[in-house]
N, C-alpha and C positions, 0 to 999 in steps of 0.2 A: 547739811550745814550750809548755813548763807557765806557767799563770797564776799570776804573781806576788801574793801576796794580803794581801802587808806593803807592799810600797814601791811601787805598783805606782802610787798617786795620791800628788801633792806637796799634804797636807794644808795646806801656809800659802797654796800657791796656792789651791786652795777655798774655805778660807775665810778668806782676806786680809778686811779690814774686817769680820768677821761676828762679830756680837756675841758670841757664843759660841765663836771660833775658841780660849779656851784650853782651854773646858769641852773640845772635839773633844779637842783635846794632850793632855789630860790622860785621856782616855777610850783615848787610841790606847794609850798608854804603860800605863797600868793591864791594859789586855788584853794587852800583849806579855807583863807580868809575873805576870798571873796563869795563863797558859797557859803556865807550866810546872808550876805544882799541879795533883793531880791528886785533891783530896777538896775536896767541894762544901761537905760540911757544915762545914768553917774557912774558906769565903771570905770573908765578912764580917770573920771577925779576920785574917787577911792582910792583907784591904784596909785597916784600922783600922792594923795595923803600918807597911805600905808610904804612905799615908800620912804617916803621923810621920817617918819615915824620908826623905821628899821633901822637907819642910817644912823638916827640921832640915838638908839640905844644901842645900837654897837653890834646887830645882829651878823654874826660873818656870810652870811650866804646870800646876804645882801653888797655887804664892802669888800666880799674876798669876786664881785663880776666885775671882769674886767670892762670898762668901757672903752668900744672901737673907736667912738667919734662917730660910726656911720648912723647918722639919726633921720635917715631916709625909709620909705618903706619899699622893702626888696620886690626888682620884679619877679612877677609869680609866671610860671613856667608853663608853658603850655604840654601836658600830656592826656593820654586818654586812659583814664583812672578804671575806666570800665574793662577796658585791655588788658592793665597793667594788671587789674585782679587778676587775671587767667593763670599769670606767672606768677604772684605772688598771694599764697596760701590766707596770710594773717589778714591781707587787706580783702580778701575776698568776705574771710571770716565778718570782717567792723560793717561791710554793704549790705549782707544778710543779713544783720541782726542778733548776730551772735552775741550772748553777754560774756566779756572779757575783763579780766582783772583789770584794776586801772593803772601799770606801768602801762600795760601795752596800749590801752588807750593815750595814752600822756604822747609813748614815742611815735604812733600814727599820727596824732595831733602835728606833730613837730613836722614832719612831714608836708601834713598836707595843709596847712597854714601857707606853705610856698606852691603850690600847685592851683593855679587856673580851676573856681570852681570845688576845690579841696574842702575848705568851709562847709560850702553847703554840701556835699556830698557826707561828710561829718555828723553834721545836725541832721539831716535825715536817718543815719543808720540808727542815730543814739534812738529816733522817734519809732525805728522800725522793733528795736530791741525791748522798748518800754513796751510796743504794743504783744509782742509776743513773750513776754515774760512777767507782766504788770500782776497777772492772775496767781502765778504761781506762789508758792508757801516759803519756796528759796526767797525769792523774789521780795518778799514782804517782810521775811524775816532781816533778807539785810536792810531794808527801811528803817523797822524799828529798832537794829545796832546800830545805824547810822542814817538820819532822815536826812543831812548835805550831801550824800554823796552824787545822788541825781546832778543837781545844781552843780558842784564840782565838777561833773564832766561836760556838763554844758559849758563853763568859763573857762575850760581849756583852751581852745581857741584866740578867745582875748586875753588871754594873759598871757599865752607864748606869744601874742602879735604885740605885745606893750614891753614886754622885754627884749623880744627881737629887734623892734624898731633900737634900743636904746643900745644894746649890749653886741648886735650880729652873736652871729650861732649858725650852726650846720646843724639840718637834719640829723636825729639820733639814729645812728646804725641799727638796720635789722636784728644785727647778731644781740643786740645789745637787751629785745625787748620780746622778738619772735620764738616761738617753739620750736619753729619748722626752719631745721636746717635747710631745706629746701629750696628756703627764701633769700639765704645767704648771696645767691647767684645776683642780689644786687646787693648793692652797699648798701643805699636807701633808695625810698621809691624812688627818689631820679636821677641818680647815678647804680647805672650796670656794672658789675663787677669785674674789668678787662684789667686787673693788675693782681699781683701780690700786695697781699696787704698785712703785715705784723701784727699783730698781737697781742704777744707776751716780749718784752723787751730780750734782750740776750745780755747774760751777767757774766761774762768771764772772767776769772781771775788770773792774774799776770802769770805770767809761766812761770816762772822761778818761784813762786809760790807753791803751784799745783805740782810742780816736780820732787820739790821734797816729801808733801804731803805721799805724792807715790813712793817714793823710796821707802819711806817711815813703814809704810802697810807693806810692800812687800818686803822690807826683811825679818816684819812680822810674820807674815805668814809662811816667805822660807826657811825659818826657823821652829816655827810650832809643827811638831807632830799631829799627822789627822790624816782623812783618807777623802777629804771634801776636794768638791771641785770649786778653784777661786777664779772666780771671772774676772779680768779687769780692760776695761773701758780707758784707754790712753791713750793722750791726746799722741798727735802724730808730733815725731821728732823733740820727745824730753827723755828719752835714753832710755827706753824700756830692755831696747835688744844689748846695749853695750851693758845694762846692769846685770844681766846674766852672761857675759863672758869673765865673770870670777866666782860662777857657783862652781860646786866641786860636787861626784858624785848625782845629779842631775843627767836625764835623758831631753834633751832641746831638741824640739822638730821645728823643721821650717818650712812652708809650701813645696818650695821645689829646692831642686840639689843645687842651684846658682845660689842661692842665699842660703843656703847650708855652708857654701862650700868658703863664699865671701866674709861669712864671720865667724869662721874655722881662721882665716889670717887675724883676725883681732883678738881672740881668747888667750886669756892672763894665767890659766891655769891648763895641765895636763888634761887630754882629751883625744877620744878616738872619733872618726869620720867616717860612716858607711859608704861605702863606694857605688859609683854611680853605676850605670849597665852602660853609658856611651863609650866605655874605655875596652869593651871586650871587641871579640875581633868579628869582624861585618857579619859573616854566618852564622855565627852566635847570636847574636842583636838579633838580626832578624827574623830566626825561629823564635827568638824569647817576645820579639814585641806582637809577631803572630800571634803566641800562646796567651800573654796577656791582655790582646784586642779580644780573641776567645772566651774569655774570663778562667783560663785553665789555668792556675795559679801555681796548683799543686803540680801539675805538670810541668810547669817552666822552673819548680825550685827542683824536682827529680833530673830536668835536664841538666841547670847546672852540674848537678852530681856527678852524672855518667859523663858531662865534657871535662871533667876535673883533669884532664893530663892534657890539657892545653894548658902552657905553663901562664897565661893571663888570667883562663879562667880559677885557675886550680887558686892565685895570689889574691882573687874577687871571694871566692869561697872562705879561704884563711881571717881576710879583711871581716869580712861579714861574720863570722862565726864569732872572732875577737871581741865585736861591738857584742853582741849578741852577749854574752858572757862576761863582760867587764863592770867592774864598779868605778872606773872613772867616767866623768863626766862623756855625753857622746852626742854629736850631732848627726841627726839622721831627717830624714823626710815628715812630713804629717803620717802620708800610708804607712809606713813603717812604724810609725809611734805606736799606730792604733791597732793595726794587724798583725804586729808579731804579738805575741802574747806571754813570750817568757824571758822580757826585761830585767837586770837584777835591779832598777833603780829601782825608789820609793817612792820618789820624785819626778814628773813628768812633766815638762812645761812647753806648751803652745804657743813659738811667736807669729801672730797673725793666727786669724779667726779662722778654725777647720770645721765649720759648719757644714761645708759641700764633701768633707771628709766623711765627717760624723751620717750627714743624711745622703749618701752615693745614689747618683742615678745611670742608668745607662739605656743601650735600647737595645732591640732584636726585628727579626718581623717574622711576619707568617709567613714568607716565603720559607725562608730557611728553618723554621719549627717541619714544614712539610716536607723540606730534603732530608731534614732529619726521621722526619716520621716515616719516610718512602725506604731511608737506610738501614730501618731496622729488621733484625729478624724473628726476632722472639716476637711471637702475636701476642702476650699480656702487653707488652711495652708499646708495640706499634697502636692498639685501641685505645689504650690512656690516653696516647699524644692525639690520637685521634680525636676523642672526647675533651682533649683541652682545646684543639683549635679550635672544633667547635662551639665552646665556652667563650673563648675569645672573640669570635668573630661576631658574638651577639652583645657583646660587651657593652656597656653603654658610658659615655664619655664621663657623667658624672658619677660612678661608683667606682669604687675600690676593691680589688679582688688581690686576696692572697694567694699566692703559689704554693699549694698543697706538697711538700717533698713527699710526703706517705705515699701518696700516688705510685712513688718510683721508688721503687722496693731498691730497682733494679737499673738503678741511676748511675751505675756501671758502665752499663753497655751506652749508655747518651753519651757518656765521658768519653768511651774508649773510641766510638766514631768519631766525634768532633775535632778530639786530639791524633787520633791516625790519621784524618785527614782534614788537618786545621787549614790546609790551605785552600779550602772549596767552603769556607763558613768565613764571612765577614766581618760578623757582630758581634757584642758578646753576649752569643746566647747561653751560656752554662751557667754565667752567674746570674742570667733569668731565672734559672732553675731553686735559684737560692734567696732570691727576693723576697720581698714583704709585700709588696702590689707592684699591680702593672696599670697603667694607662692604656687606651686608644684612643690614636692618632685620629682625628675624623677628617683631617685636611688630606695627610697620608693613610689612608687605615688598612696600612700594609705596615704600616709600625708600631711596634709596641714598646711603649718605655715603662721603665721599669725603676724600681727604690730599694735602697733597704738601712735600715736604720741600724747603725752599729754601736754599741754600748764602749761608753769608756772605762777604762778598769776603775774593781771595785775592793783593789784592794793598794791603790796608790794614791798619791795625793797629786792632782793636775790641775796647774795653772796657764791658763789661758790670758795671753796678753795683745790686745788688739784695739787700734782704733773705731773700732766697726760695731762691735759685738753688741747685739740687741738683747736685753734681759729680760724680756715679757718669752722671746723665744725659747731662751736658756734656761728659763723656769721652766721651761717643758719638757727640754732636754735634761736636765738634770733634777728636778724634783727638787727635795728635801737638802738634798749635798750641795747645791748653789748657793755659794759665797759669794755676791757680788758687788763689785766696787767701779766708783765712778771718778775718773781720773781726766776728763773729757772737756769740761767746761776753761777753756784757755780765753784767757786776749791774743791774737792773735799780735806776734810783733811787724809782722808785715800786713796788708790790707787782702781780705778777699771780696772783690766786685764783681757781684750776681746780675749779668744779663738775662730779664726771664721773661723776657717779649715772646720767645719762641720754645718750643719745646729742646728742638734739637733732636730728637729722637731719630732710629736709623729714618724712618717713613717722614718722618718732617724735612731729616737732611736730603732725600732722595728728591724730595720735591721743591725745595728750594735751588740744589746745586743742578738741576736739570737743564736748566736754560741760561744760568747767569754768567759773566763775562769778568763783571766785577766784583770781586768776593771783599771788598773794603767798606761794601757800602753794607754788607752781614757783619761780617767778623773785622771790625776796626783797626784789632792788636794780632791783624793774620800773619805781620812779621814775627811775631815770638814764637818759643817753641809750641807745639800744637802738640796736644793729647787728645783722642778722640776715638769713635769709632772704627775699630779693626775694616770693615764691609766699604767704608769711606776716606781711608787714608791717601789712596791711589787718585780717585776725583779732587779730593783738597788740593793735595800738593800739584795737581796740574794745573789749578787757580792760584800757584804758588803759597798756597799757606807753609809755612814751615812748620812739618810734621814730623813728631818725634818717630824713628824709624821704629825702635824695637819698643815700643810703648805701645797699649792702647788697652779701654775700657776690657776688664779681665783678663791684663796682664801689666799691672801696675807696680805689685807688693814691692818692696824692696827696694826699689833701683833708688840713687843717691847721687846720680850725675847732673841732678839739675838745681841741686841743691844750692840756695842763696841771687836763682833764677827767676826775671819774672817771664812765666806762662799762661796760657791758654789753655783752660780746661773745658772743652767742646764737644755736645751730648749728653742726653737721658738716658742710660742704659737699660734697656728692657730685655727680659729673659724668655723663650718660649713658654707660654700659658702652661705647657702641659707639667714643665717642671715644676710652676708655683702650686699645679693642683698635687703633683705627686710629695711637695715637701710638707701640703696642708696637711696631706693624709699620714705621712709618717710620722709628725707632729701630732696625731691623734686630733685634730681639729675638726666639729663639728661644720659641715658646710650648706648653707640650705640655698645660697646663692651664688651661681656664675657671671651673673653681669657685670658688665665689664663696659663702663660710657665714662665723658667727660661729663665732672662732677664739679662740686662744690668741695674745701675739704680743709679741715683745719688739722695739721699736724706739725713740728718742728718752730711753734708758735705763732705759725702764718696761714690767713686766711687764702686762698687760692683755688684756682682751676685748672683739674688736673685729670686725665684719662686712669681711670683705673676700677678697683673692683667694687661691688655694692657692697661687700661681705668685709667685715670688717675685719677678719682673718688672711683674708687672701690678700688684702688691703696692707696689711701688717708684712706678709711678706715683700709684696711688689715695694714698698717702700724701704723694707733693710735693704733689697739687694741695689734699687737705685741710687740710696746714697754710701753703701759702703764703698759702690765703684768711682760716684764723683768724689768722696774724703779722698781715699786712696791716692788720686790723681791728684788733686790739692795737696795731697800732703807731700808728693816725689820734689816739690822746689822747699821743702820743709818752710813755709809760709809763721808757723805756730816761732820760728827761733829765730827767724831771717828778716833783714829791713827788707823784702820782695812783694811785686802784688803780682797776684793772681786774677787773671781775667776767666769767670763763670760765666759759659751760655747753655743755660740751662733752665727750664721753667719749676725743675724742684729746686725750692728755696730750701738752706742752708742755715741756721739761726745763727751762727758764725760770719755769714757772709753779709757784708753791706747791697742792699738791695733799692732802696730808695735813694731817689737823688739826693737828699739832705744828709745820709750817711754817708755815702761815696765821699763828699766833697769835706765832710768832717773827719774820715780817716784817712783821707789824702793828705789834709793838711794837717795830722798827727803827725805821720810819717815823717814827711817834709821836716817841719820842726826838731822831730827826734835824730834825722838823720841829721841835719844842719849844725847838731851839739856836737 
């Protein structure tokens, strides 16, 4: 089939909202009309006539181009077009002779009209293309569907230089006309891509809006019987957590027992509270956090048992059995929600996202697989463990291997060494033993970490309520039973200002805070409070940044002290590789690539560059967990309810956050105005 080289792209879809989408209209239509002339030396008065000729009928794609005034002809740039091929795919394509649909000629055109030499470099490809496809049947055929098209792409050139002189215009963006994301890494041939660049605009609707609309769904759906899992996406600080301190009968888990225990004082209705293990008495604690460092679970709920005549423990047992057995409403943990398993609720709901619940990792190594193996007596059980290190230690970084339990008939005797003598095992190797795959380490490959994906009950109904929660993932965690709802898109009433000059990342801040003296000339706003990297709190704050003490990247959820504050939210949080590979793999995620460079990358409606994976899976992970931890952080001055700005230094962009100087200074002086009322 011959290539189509007039109608082949729907120019309004290209360039819908593009500042220049009439200059394009008006460029298509000028070459359809001058490619039926055929003497060069009257195109300029052509054009001059056919002009007049649009205006006075009233054609829009002529009266809707703005005229600059600048009726100069632009200087042309000196670059080396033969170089620049090397980096960019499409332009190497137009020098070869490649035949190309005619948008993407038009947006080269545009280009290289402003480039030293562009023209001719132009007209030569088109002559290389004619001579290497003049023969062919394609070739001919699109002739006789269309004999101007040749001509056409010749007068591209002068008629982007006859509107250009009249109307100014930028080069058409790569993204706009290229195949090859590849090419993105520039804007156009002659600007390099050293910024965040938007996209898709950001629509939020005012809060008070998007807050009912949540209410409205969930006391929909905490009223309809069903056994689905309802995901919801809410924005931070429109009351998700206080709308569930007047359910009744509901099981409420919460990351940890601090924000358990904090909205245990705000609930409106009768309610029981599982008790923590910090309140038992120090030798108690200690064997019990042994046993669950071990992963000997069963063992540390046996020991309560037999310490029950210590009158604390015996009152922690009573507490805990209570919840356990109750039909009023109960606050308890994530772990708890998900591992006990004979709840009377119906009802189960998730404040904040238990995804690292749901997908647990931990580690072991082979040292102590071989303490263990050296401990045993029974020789069936000492040769398995034998033939598993070995298994192990050939392991290869990219596969996934299951923990066989068949193996160990006699998974007893692992139990009863490990727990007789828990305090000569570091890790937890038992719940190795229980796992769904295991990783190796190749930095360490003395360690071995390890997954295992746990199912949420299938015979309740659980609602998950979280700022965070990614629903491409949740389709994979929950299948068919995923109900999900989007509660996220706010205006924000206070401003968030995205600095993304630098990454931030630990290994950026490492090599920035290494030598410097003055941190005002990085961090502008380093007197507000500071949220940032746990590894990095100790160097900031000796350059005096003011750092929130008990705060930092993966230990954000909850906290409400800085509520109506403006902060400083500083850093890219990144997670060790080996985890993103162990949550692809219990995600069921097909993986065929590890690479891992600074890329090109369009996500959260911004173009950008950014370190991460080639695979667009792993991709998918490294980006929920980086921006769950900057929301989070954003969200501890509740910015979404509060007149406060937030200061972002970070290179992932935010579709929420002002990033460009022309927004900065337009929701500042929103702000300004509204506070001023």
């Amino acid at each position: 089939m011959a290539q189509n080289y007039i109608d082949n792209v729907d120019t309004e879809f290209l360039f819908y909202g593009h500042k220049y989408e009439s200059f394009i209209m008006c460029v298509d239509a000028a070459t359809d009309f001058l490619s039926t002339k055929r003497d060069p030396n009257h195109y300029s008065q052509d054009l001059t006539r056919y002009d007049k000729s649009c205006v006075e009928s009233g054609k829009s794609y002529i009266n809707n181009v703005e005229d600059n005034g600048n009726h100069t002809k632009p200087e042309l740039k000196q670059i080396d077009i033969g170089q620049l091929s090397n980096h960019i795919q499409i332009l190497d394509e137009l020098i070869t002779g490649k035949w190309l649909p005619y948008h993407i000629y038009r947006g080269l055109a545009t280009n290289l009209v402003l480039i030293h030499g562009g023209v001719s470099i132009y007209k030569k490809s088109l002559a290389t293309m004619l001579e290497l496809y003049k023969d062919t049947v394609e070739f001919q055929q699109a002739l006789q569907d269309n004999p101007n098209f040749i001509y056409r792409l010749k007068v591209l050139p002068t008629v982007i230089n006859h509107y250009g002189k009249h109307y100014g215009y930028i080069p058409i963006d790569l993204q706009y006309f290229s195949p090859h994301s590849n090419d993105w890494t520039y804007i156009n041939l002659l600007t390099p891509l050293s910024q965040v660049v938007r996209v898709e605009p950001y629509q939020g609707k005012p809060v008070d809006e998007v807050r009912q609309e949540f209410i409205n769904k969930f006391n929909e759906v905490t009223t309809t019987p069903d056994t689905n899992i309802h995901v919801f996406r809410v924005a931070t600080a429109i009351g998700k957590t206080e709308l569930c301190t007047s359910l009744e009968n509901v099981l409420l888990a919460f990351p940890d027992h601090a924000l358990k225990d904090e909205v245990s004082t705000r609930m409106k209705v009768d309610h029981k509270v599982t008790p923590d293990t910090k309140d038992l008495p120090t030798e108690i604690k200690k064997k019990l956090d042994i046993l669950y460092r071990i992963g000997a679970y069963s063992a540390a709920n046996r020991f309560l048992g037999v310490s029950a005549t210590n009158t604390t423990v015996k009152r922690y047992n009573v507490d805990m059995s209570a919840c356990y057995n109750s039909n009023d409403t109960v606050l308890t943990t994530h772990n708890k929600a998900l591992h006990y398993k004979e709840w009377q609720h119906t009802t189960i709901i998730f404040d904040e996202d238990p995804f690292k619940t749901i997908l647990s990792n931990g580690k072991t190594t082979l040292t102590e697989l071989r303490q263990l193996r050296n401990k045993m007596v029974d020789a069936t059980v000492k040769d398995k463990l034998t033939h598993l290190i070995n298994e192990i230690g050939q392991t290869d970084l990219n596969s996934h291997t299951p923990v066989d339990l068949s193996l160990f008939e006699d998974f007893e005797f692992i139990q009863k060494e490990v727990v007789d003598n828990c305090d000569n095992y570091s890790t937890n190797v038992l719940q190795f033993f229980q796992s769904s795959c295991y990783l190796i380490d190749k930095v360490e490959n003395n360690i071995i970490h390890f997954g295992n994906r746990h199912k949420l009950p299938t015979d309740k109904k659980v609602i998950i309520l979280s700022a965070t929660v990614d629903e491409a993932i949740y389709r994979r965690l929950c299948g068919n039973r995923l109900r999900f709802y989007n509660f996220s898109d706010v205006q924000p009433t206070g401003v968030i200002l995205q600095n993304a000059t630098y990454s931030f990342s630990s290994s950026s801040l490492t090599e920035h805070l290494k030598d410097i003296d003055d941190i005002s000339a990085l961090i502008p706003t380093s007197s507000l409070p500071t949220i940032t990297l746990a590894k990095h709190k100790k160097r900031l704050g000796e350059l005096e940044v003011n750092i929130v003490d008990d705060m930092h990247f993966g230990k954000v959820s909850g906290y409400d002290e800085l509520k109506g504050q403006d902060i400083n939210v500083l850093g890219t949080f990144f997670i060790n590789p080996i985890a993103i590979f162990l949550y692809a793999k219990l995600l069921d995620m097909s993986i065929d690539s590890y690479e891992f460079e600074n890329q090109i990358v369009i996500h959260n409606g911004f173009r950008f560059r950014f370190s991460t994976y080639n695979n667009q899976d792993l991709r998918s992970i490294h980006f929920y967990i980086a921006q769950t931890e900057l929301r989070q952080a954003i969200g501890r001055s509740r910015v979404n309810t509060e007149r406060c700005k937030v200061y972002v230094y970070s290179n992932f962009p935010l579709p929420e956050a002002c990033v460009t100087a022309d927004e900065k200074a337009l929701a500042l002086d929103r702000l300004r105005r509204e506070t001023d009322k």
